[in-house]
C-alpha positions as CSV (number, residue, x, y, z in Angstrom):
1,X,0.0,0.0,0.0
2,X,1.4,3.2,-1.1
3,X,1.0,6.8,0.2
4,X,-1.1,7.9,-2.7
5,X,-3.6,5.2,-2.4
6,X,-7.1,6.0,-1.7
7,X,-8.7,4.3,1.1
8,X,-12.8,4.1,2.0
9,X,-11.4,5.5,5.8
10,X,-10.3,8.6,4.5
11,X,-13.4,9.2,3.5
12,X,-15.3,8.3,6.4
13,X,-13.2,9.8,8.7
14,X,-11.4,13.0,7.1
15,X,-14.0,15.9,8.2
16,X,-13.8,14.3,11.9
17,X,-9.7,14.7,11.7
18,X,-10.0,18.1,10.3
19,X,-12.4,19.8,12.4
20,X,-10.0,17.7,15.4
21,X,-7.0,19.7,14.1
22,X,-8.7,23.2,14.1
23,X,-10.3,22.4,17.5
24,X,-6.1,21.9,18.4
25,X,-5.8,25.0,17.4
26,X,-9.0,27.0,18.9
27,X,-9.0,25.5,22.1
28,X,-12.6,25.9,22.9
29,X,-15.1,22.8,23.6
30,X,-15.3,19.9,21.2
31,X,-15.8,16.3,21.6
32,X,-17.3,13.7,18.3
33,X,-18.3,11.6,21.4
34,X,-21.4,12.1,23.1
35,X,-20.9,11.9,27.0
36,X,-24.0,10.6,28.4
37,X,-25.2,6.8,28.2
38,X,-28.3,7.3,26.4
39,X,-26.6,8.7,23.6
40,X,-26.0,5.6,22.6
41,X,-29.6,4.3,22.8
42,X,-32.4,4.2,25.1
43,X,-31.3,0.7,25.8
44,X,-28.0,1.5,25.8
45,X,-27.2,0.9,29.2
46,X,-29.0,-2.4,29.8
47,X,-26.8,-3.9,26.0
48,X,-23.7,-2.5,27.2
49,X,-24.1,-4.5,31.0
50,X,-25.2,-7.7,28.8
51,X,-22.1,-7.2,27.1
52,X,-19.9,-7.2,30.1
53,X,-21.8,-9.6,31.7
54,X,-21.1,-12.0,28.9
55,X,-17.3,-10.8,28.8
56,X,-17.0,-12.6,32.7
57,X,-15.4,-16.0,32.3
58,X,-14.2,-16.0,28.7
59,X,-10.8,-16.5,27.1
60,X,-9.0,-13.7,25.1
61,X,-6.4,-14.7,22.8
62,X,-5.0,-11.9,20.4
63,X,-4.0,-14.5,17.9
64,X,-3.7,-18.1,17.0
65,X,-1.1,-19.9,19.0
66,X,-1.2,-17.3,21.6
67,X,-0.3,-20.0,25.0
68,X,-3.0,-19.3,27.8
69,X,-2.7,-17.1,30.9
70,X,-5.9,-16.6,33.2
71,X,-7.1,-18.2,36.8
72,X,-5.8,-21.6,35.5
73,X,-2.1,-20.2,34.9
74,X,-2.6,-17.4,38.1
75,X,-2.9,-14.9,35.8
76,X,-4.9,-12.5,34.4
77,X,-7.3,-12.9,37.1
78,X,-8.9,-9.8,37.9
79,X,-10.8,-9.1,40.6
80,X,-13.2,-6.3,40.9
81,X,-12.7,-3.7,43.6
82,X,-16.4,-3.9,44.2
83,X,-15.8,-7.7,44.9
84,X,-16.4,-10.1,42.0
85,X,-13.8,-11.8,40.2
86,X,-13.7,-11.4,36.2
87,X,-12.3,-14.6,35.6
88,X,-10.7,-13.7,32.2
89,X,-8.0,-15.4,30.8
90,X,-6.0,-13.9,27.9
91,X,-3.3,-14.9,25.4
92,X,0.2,-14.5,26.2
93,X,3.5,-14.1,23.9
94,X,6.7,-13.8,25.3
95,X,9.1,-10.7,24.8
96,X,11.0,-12.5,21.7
97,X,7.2,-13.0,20.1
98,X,5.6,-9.8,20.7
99,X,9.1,-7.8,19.6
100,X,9.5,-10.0,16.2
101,X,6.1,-9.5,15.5
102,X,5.9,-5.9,16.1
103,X,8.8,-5.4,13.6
104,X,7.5,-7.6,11.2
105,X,4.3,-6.1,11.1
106,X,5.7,-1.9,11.4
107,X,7.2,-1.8,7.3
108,X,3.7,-1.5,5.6
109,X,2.3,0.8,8.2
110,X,5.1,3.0,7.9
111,X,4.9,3.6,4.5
112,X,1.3,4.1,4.6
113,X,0.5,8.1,4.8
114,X,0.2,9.8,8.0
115,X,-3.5,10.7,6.4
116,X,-4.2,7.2,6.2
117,X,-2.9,5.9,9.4
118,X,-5.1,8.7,11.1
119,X,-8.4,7.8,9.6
120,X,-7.6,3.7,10.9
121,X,-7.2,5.5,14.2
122,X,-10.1,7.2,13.7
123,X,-12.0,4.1,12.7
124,X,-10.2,2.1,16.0
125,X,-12.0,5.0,18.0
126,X,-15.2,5.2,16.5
127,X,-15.4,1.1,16.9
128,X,-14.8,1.8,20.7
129,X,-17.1,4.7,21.0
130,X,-19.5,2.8,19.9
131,X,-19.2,0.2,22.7
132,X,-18.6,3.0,25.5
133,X,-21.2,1.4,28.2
134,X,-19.5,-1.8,28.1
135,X,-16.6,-0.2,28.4
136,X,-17.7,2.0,30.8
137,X,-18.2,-1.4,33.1
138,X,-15.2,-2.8,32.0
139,X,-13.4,0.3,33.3
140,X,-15.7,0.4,36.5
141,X,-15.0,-3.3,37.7
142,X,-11.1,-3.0,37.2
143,X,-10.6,0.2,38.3
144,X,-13.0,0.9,41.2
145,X,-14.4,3.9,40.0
146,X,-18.1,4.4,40.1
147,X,-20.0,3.9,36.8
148,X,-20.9,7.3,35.8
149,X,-16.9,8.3,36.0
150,X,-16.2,5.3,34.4
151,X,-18.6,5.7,31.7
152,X,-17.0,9.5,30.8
153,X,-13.2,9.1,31.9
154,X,-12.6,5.6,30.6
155,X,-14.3,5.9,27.7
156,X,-15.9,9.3,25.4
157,X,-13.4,11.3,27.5
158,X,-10.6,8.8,26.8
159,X,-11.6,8.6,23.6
160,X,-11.2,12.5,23.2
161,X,-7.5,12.2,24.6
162,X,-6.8,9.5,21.8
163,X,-8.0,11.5,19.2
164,X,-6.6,14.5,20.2
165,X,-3.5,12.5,20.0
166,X,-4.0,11.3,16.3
167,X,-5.4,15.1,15.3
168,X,-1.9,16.2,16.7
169,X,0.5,13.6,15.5
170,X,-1.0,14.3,12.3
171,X,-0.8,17.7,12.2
172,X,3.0,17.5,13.1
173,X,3.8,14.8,10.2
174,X,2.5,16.9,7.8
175,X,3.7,20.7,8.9
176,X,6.4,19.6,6.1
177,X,5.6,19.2,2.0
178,X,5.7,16.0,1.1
179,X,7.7,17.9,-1.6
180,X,9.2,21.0,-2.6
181,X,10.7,23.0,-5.2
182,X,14.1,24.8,-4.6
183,X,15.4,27.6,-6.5
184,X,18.8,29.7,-5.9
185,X,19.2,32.6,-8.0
186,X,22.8,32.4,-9.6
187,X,22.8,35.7,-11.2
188,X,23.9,36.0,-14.6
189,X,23.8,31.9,-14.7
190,X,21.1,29.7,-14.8
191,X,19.4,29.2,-10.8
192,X,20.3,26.1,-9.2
193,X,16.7,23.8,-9.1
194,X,16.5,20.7,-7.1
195,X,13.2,18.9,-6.1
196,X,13.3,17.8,-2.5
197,X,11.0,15.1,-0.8
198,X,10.5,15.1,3.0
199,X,9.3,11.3,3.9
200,X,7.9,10.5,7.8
201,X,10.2,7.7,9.2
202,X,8.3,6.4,12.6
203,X,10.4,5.7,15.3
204,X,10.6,2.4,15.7
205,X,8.5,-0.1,18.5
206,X,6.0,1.5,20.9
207,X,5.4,0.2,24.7
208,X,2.7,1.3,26.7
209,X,2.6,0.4,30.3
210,X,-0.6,0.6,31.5
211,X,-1.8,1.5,35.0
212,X,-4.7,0.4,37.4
213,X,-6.4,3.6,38.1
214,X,-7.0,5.2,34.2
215,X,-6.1,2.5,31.8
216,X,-7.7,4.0,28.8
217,X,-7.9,7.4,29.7
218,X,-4.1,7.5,30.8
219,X,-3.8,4.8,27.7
220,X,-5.0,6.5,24.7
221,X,-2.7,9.4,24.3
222,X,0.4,7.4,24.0
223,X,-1.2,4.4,21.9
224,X,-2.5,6.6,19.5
225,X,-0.1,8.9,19.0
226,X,3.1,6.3,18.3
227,X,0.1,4.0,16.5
228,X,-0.6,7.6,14.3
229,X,2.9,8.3,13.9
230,X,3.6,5.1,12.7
231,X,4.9,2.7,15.0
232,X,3.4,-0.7,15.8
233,X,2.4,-0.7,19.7
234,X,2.7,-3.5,22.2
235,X,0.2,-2.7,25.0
236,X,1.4,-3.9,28.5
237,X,-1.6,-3.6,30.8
238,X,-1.5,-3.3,34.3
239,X,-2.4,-6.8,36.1
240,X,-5.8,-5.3,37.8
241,X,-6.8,-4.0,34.8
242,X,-6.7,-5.6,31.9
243,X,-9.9,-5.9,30.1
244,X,-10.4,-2.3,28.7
245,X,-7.1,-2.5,27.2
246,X,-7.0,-6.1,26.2
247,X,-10.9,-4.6,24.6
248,X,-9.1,-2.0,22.7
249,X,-6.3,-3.8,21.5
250,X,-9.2,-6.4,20.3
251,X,-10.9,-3.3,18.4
252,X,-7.9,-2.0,17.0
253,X,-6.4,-5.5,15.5
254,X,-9.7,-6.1,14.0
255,X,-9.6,-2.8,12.0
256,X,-6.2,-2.6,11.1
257,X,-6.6,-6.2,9.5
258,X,-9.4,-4.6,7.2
259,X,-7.8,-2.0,6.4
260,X,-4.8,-4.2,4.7
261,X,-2.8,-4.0,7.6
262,X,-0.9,-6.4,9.7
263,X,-3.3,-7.4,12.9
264,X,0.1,-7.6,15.2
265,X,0.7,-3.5,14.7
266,X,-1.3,-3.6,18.4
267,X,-0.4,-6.5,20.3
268,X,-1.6,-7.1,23.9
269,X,1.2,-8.0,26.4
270,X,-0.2,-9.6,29.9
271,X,2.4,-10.8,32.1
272,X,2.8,-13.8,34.0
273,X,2.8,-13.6,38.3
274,X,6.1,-12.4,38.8
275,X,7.3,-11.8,35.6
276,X,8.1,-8.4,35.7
277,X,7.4,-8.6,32.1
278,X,7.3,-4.2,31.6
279,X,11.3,-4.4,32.3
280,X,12.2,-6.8,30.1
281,X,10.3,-5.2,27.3
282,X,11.4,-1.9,28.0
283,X,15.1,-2.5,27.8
284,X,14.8,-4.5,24.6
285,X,17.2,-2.7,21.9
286,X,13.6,-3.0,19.7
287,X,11.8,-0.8,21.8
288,X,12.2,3.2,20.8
289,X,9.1,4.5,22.9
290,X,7.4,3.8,26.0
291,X,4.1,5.7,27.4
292,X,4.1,5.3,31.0
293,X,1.3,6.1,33.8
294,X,2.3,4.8,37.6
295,X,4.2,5.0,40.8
296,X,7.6,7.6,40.9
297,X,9.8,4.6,41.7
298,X,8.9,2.7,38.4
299,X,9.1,5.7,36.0
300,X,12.6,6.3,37.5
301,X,13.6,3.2,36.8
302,X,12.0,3.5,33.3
303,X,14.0,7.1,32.7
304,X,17.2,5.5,34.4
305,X,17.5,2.1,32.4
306,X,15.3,2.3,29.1
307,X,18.3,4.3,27.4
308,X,17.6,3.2,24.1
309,X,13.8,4.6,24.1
310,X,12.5,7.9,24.4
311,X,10.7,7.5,27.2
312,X,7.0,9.6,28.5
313,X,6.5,9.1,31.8
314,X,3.5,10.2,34.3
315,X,4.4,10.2,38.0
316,X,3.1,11.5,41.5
317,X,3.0,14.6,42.9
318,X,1.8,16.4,45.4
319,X,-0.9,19.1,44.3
320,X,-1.4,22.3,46.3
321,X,-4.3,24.7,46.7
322,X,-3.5,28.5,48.2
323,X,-6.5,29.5,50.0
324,X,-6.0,33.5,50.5
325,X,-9.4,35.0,50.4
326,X,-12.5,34.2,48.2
327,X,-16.0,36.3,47.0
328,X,-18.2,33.0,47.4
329,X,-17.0,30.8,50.1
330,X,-19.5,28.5,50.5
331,X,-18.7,27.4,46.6
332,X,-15.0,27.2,47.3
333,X,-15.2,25.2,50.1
334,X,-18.1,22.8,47.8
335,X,-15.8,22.8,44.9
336,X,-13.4,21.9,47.0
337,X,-15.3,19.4,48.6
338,X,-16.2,17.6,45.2
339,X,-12.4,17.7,43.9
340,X,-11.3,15.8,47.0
341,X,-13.9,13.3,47.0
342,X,-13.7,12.1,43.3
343,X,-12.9,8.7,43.1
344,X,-11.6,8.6,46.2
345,X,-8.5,11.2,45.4
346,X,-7.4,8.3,43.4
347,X,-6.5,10.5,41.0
348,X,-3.3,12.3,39.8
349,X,-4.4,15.5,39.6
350,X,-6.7,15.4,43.4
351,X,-5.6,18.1,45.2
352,X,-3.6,17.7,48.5
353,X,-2.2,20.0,50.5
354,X,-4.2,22.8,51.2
355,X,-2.3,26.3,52.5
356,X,-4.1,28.4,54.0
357,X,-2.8,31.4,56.5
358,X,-2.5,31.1,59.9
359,X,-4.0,34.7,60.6
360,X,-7.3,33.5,58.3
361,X,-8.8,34.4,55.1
362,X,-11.1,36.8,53.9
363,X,-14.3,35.8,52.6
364,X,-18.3,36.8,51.7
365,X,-19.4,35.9,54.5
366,X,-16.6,38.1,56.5
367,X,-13.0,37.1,57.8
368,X,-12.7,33.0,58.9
369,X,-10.0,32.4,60.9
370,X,-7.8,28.8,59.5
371,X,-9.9,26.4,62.2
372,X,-13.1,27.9,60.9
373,X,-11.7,26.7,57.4
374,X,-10.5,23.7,58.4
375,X,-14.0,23.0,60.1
376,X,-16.0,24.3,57.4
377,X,-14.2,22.0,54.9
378,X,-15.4,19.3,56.8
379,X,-18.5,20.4,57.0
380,X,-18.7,20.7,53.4
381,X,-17.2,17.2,52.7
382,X,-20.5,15.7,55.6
383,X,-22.9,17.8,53.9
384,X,-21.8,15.8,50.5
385,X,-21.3,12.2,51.8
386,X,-23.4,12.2,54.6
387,X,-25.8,10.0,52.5
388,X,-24.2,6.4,51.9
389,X,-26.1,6.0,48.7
390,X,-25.0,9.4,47.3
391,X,-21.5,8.8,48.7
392,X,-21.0,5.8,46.6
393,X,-21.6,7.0,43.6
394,X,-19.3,9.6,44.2
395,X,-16.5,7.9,46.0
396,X,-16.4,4.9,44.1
397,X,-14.2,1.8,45.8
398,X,-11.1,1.9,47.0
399,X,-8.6,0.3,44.3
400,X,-5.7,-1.4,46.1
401,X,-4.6,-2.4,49.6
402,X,-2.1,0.4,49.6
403,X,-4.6,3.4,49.0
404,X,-6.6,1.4,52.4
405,X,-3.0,1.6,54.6
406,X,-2.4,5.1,53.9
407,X,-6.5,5.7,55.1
408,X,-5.7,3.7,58.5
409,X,-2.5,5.6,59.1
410,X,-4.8,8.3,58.9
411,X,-7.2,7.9,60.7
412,X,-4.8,6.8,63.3
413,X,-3.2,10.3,63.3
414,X,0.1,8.8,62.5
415,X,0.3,12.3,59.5
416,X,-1.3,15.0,62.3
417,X,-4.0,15.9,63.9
418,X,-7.6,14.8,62.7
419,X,-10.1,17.6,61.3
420,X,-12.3,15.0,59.8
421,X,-12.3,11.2,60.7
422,X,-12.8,8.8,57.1
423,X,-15.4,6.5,57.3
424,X,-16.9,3.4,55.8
425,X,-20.0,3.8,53.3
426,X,-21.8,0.9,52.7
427,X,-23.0,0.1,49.5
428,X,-26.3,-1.7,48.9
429,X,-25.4,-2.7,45.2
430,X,-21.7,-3.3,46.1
431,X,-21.6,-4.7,49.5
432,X,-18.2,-6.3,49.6
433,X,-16.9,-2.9,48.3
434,X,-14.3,-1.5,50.4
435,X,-15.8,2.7,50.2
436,X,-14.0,5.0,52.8
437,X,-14.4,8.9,53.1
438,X,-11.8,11.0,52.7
439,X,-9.3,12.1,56.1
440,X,-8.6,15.8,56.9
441,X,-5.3,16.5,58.7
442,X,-4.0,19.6,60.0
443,X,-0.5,20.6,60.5
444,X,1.7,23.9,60.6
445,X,4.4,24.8,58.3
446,X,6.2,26.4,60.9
447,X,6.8,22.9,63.3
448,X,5.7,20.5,60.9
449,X,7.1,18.9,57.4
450,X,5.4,18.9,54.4
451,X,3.9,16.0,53.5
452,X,4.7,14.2,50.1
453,X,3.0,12.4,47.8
454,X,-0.3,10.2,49.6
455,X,-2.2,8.6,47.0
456,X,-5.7,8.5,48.2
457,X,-8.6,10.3,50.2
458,X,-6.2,11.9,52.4
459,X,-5.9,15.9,52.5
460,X,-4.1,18.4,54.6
461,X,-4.9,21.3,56.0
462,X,-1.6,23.4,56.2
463,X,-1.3,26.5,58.0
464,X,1.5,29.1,56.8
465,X,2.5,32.2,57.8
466,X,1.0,34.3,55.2
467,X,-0.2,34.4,51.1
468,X,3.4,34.8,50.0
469,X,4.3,32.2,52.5
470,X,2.0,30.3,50.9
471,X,2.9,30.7,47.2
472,X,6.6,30.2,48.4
473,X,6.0,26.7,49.4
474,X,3.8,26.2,46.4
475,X,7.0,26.8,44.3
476,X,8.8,24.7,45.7
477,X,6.3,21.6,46.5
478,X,6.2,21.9,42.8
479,X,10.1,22.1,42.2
480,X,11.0,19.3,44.3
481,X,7.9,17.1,44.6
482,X,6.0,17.7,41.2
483,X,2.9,18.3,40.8
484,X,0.4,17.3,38.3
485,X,-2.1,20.0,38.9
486,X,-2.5,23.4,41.4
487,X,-4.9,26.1,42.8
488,X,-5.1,28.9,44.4
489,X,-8.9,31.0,46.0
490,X,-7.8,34.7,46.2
491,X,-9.6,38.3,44.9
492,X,-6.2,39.7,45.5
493,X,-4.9,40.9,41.8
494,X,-1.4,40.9,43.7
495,X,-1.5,37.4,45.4
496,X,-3.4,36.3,41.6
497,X,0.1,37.5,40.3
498,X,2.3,36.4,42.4
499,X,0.6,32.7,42.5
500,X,1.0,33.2,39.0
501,X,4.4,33.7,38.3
502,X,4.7,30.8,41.2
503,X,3.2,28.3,39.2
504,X,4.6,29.4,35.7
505,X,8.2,29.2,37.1
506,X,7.8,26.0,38.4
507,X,6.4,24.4,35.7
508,X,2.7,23.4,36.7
509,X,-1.2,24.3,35.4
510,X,-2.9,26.4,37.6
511,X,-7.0,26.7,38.4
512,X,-7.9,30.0,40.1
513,X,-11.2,30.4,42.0
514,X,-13.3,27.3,41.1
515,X,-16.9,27.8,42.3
516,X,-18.7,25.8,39.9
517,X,-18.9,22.6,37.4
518,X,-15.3,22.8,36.7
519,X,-12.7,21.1,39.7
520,X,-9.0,21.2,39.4
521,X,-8.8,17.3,39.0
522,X,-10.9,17.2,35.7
523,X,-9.0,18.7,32.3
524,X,-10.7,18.2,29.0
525,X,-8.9,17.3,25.6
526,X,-8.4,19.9,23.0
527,X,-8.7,22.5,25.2
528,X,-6.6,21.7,28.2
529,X,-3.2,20.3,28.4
530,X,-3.0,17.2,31.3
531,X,0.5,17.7,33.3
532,X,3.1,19.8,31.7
533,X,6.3,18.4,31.3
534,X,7.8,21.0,33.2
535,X,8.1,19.9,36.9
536,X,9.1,16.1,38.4
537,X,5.5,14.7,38.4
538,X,5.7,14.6,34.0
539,X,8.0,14.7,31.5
540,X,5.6,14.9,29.1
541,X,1.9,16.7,28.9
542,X,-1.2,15.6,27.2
543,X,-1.3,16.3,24.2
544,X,1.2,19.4,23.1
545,X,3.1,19.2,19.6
546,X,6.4,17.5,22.4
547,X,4.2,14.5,23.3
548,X,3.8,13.2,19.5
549,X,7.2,14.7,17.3
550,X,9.2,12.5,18.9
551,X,7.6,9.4,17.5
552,X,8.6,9.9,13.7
553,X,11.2,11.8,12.0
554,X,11.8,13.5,8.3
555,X,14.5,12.3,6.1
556,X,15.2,14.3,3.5
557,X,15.8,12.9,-0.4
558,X,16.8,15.6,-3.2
559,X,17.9,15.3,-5.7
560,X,18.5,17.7,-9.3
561,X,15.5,19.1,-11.5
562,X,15.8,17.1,-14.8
């Protein structure tokens, strides 16, 4: 298949690429995928669990010969955090397989043309959007998030950061002619003339290493922006959450065959118990990219020893809020609220330690010293998970045992004192569900440490000396810790500036004064960029012109005009 070669895709899919690329460009509100269940039919919701259902127990081999992992081998067992095991086995290749095939299959796509490899992308993507409810459960059941999140992060929302990806990748392959004319004047003589072509070489192998908490939202973006660029991509899911990746890379094998493709361009990669299967692959000489979404000590490693790939990684951080003064307190303190209890702050971008001056804020509803702060926070976190039913659906279930430890030292008072006690939510649907509030803990900048990274419902209330105390230690929090998101409540156009400059120097994204439907922890594609690549949390950001230019580059053939 050559560049020129027309293809059905194009057709379906070129207005959907083109109006992605200008929304790159405007930044305002678009999305192809609609984010609410009954989009999808009025029966949507009742197919999609049908589908799932019928998912539970079933075998899912990428290709013939694939050998068998699942509950028989230990492996690929999954167990729901809201208590029922999956029992879904899937194929397994070893490193030497799913590398050789990889290789084999990258020649064809890579001469295919970048216009080309974006509509099969596109096509991958509509094929999933089209299946988001079952999705949506496959993403609730591994991950532990409740439904309705599930549903809009793992998969139109996910689906908007891997098309985003593809809109930008494309862009970038293409900002060069395929072919120009050159012409130097010689004066008196005749001008020199050459004809110069500019051909996209991908990069070689893709890895993504998937992680528990966001496997498709966290997935897409690097998948589809080597798979764009094009590189073949072996897709390494994390071991509690398979099935929306193992899903996608089902979808994505079956398109790529019809388009005239080679099916192993996306190969699934689950690992046996104890394998430790992401560092072999990773430090193959075959591998030239990883994506990678998980714990600070991993992507280290990944950054330290993966020499011969360029490597994106997505760590922790700690996330900080200023609170200096606000014009509607009550909606801070519920905004607030909200952002902290989202999935359980089992997310990169929850907020965590909250400054707020010792000497109190100024607010609406006149000046509130730091413990009416504190207690009002708490208030405002009762007021929205004081019914269990409610709570749930907010909350979601606590993903793994670590997240629970870190709630028990907690409550415990092992980080400070307690402002606001966790506690268990029962959940009639989900009773084996472990659900647990989030913790409030207060300490002082001035005798205590500043807490690092605590994955989880677990938030503290810092006082500091003043607003520029305050932005100080937001600097450097930032500087030393990373940070994937921060915030800051003031009416102060001086503090606004100075928290500012804080937060541009330091390298992080900054919310100021959420009151309403927006919270720090959410960021949509084509409008916002997710992390930065600027600060120790990310090297990388979703999705800037960095994140995808890396994965191809332009040699350069010229040769005289005849």
């Amino acid at each position: 298949m050559t560049a020129t070669t027309a293809h059905p895709l194009i057709d379906r899919h070129q207005e959907t690429l083109e109006r992605a690329v200008s929304a790159l460009a405007a930044r305002d509100y678009w999305s192809p995928y609609p984010e609410f269940p009954k989009a999808y039919g009025e029966d949507a919701l009742a197919v999609g669990a049908a589908a799932f259902a019928a998912l539970k127990g079933t075998t899912r081999l990428a290709a013939e010969g694939d050998t068998l992992v699942g509950p028989d081998a230990e492996a690929g067992g999954e167990v729901s955090p809201f208590g029922e095991a999956l029992n879904i086995a899937y194929g397994y290749r070893s490193a030497d397989a799913l590398l050789a095939a990889a290789s084999a299959a990258q020649p064809a796509w890579a001469q295919a043309s970048p216009l080309l490899r974006a509509a099969v992308c596109a096509e991958i993507l509509a094929r999933i959007n089209a299946r988001s409810v079952e999705f949506g459960f496959a993403v609730q059941h591994t991950t532990g998030q409740a439904f309705g999140m599930a549903f809009q992060a793992g998969g139109p929302h996910a689906q908007d950061r891997g098309l985003e990806a593809v809109a930008c990748a494309y862009a970038e392959q293409t900002r060069l002619p395929a072919k120009a004319n050159w012409t130097k004047p010689q004066g008196k003589r005749e001008p020199l003339t050459m004809e110069k072509e500019f051909i996209v070489r991908p990069r070689g192998v893709a890895l993504l290493i998937g992680c528990n908490t966001f496997p498709t939202w966290n997935g897409y973006p690097g998948l589809f922006a080597s798979l764009a660029a094009g590189n073949p991509v072996v897709v390494k899911p994390h071991p509690r959450a398979v099935l929306p990746l193992a899903l996608t890379v089902e979808i994505a094998r079956d398109v790529v065959t019809e388009a005239g493709f080679d099916a192993d361009l996306v190969q699934l990669a689950p690992e046996q118990p104890g394998e430790g299967l992401a560092k072999t692959l990773a430090t193959r000489r075959e591998v030239a990219l990883i994506d990678y979404t998980g714990s600070t000590a991993f992507g280290d490693w990944l950054e330290e020893n993966a020499r011969q790939a360029l490597v994106y990684t997505e760590k922790a951080g700690v996330n900080t809020v200023l609170i200096e003064s606000t014009d509607d307190y009550a909606n801070a303190l519920a905004n607030l609220a909200f952002s902290l209890s989202l999935y359980s702050g089992q997310m990169c971008t929850t907020p965590q330690n909250l400054l707020i001056p010792r000497g109190g804020i100024a607010t609406d509803q006149g000046s509130k010293t730091f413990a009416e702060v504190v207690a009002d926070l708490a208030d405002a976190l009762g007021k929205l998970l004081g019914d269990d039913a409610r709570a749930a659906q907010l909350l979601g279930a606590i993903v793994n045992p670590g997240v629970l430890q870190r709630i028990e030292r907690a409550e415990k008072g092992e980080y400070g004192a307690l402002a606001l006690a966790p506690r268990a939510v029962a959940s009639t649907e989900f009773p084996e569900a472990v659900i647990r509030t989030p913790a409030l803990v207060t300490l002082d900048a001035a005798v205590d440490a500043l807490p690092g990274e605590c994955f989880g419902p677990v938030a503290f209330a810092i006082a500091v000396d003043s607003a520029a105390h305050g932005v100080e230690l937001l600097r450097e929090t930032v500087r030393e810790r990373g940070a994937m998101t921060a915030a800051a409540y003031t009416t102060s156009p001086e503090v606004e500036c100075a928290v500012v400059g804080a937060a541009v120097d330091a390298g992080v994204s900054l919310s100021l004064n959420l009151t309403g439907q927006v919270y720090v922890n959410q960021t949509a594609a084509f409008s916002d960029l997710h992390g930065t690549g600027a600060n120790p949390a990310a090297n990388a950001a979703y999705c800037d012109a960095a994140f995808v230019a890396g994965r191809f580059r332009v040699m350069e053939v010229r040769r005289h005009n005849s």
